[in-house]
Steps between C-alpha positions, in 0.01 A plus 500: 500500500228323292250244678238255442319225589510222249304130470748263358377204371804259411446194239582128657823539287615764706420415822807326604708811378641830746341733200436755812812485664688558126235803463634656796877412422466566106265810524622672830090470610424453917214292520272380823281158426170597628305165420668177335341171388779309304440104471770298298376419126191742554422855417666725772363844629655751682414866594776736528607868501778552339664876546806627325554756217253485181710391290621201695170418523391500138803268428416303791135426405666429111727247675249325705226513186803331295519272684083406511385635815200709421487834712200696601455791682299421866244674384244483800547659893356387769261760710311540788120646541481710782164518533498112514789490712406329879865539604485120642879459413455138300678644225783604675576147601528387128686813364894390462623811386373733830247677266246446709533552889391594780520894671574472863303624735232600278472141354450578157578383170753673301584393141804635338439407107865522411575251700267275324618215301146392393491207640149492561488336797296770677213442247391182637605565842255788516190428665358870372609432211705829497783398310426513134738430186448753181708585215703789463539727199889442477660408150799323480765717362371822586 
C-alpha cells in the first residue's frame, strides 16, 4: 500500500465537478479529506491522503492533472519544541485530528505526528510558541 499526502489545488472550472470521488471509483485509490476550502467559481483546495497501490496512484495523479488540478506533495510537518513546550493544553483544544492531547493523570501533552493533517491550527494557538511548521525533505515520486 502506497501513501501520501497531497495539496490539491482545483481551477474554478473544476470546482463544481466529483473529480475526487471518480479518482477513487476510476483509480481504486481510498482517500481521507484532511482540509477543504472549495467556493463555487473560485480556486478550490483540498488536502488529502490518498493510499492504494503505486500504480493506481500514478494513474490517479495523471487523471486528476488531466483534468487541471495541479498536485503537490504536502511538503511541510508540523512539530513541537520540547524545550519550549509549557504543556498548557491550548493546542489540544484546536487539534481536530486527536494529534495533540492530553495524558491523564500526568496532564501532559502528547503529539502523535501521524495523526497530523497539518492543519496548523496549533501554531497560532500556542502561546510558547512550540508548534512550528518546516519543510520536509520528501520528493514527490520517490
Amino acid at each position: 500500500m502506497y501513501s501520501k499526502i497531497l495539496v490539491l489545488r482545483f481551477p474554478n472550472t473544476e470546482v463544481q465537478k466529483p473529480t475526487v470521488c471518480n479518482l477513487a471509483k476510476h483509480h481504486d485509490l481510498t482517500f481521507n479529506i484532511l482540509k477543504a476550502t472549495i467556493l463555487p467559481r473560485k480556486e478550490g483546495l483540498m488536502v488529502l491522503e490518498l493510499s492504494g497501490s503505486k500504480k493506481n496512484f500514478k494513474s490517479g495523479i495523471s487523471f486528476l492533472k488531466d483534468q487541471g488540478v495541479r498536485v503537490e506533495n504536502a511538503s511541510q510537518e508540523v512539530k513541537r519544541d520540547d524545550e519550549k513546550c509549557m504543556q498548557c493544553g491550548a493546542c489540544t483544544a484546536v487539534c481536530l485530528t486527536g494529534a495533540l492531547s492530553i495524558k491523564r493523570p500526568e496532564m501532559s501533552v502528547e503529539f502523535d505526528q501521524t495523526k497530523c493533517s497539518i492543519c496548523e491550527l496549533c501554531v497560532p494557538a500556542c502561546p510558547a510558541r512550540a508548534m512550528i511548521v518546516r519543510p520536509t525533505s520528501e520528493s514527490f515520486f520517490e
